[in-house]
N, C-alpha and C positions, 0 to 999 in steps of 0.2 A: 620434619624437624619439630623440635619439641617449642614448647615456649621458652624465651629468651635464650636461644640454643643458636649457634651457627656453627660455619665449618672455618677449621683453622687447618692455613695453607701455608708451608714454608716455598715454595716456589717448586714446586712436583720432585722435592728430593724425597717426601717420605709419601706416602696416601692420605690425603685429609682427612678427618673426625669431628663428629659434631662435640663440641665444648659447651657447657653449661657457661653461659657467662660470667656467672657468680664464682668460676671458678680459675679463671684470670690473672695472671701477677699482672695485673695493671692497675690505678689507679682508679676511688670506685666513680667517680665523676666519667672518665673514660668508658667502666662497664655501663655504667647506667645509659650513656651515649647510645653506645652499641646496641644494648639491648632494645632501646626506642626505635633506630632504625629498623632492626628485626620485626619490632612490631607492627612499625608504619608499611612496611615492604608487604607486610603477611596480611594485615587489614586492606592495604588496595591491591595487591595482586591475588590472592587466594591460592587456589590451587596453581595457579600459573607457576609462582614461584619453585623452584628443584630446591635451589639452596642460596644461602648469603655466607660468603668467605672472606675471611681478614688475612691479609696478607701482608707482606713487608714486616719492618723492624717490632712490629706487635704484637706476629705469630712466632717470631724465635725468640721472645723474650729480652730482645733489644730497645725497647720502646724507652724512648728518657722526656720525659713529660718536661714540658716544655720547648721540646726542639723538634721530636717526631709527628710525623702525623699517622692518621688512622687511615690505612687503606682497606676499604670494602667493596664487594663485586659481588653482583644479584647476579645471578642467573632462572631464565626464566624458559618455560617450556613450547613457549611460543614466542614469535613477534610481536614488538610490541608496537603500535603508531607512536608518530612523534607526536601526536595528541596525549597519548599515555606516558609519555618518557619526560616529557616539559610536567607533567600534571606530578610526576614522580621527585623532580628535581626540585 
């Protein structure tokens, strides 16, 4: 995955794609969000990380800013300890 890049998932009706975040119909307070996770996730997992996917009302372009929230899910290549999942959260 590129910088500020993840994958957007409508729930496996279509096959996921990485999306440039800047390229988003969301709200840019929401991208700038997003994008920091990506980075936090990439800075302490490194390669571990496969991928970071948005999913729910913000990958079908349902998102209504102020009611929805942002659903994101890391996937990583290995296990992780609850040492590293708390240091994560």
């Amino acid at each position: 995955m590129g910088n500020n890049e993840f994958s957007n998932s409508n729930t496996g009706q279509e096959k996921s794609k990485e999306v440039p975040a800047e390229t988003l119909a969301l709200p840019a307070a929401e991208v700038a969000y997003l994008a920091e996770i990506v980075n936090r996730l990439k800075d302490y997992l490194g390669e571990r990380l496969a991928g970071v996917y948005l999913f729910g009302s913000a990958s079908y372009e349902a998102y209504e800013p102020g009611l929805s929230d942002l659903d994101v899910q890391a996937i990583v290549s290995e296990s992780l300890s609850l040492e590293a999942k708390l240091e994560i959260a």
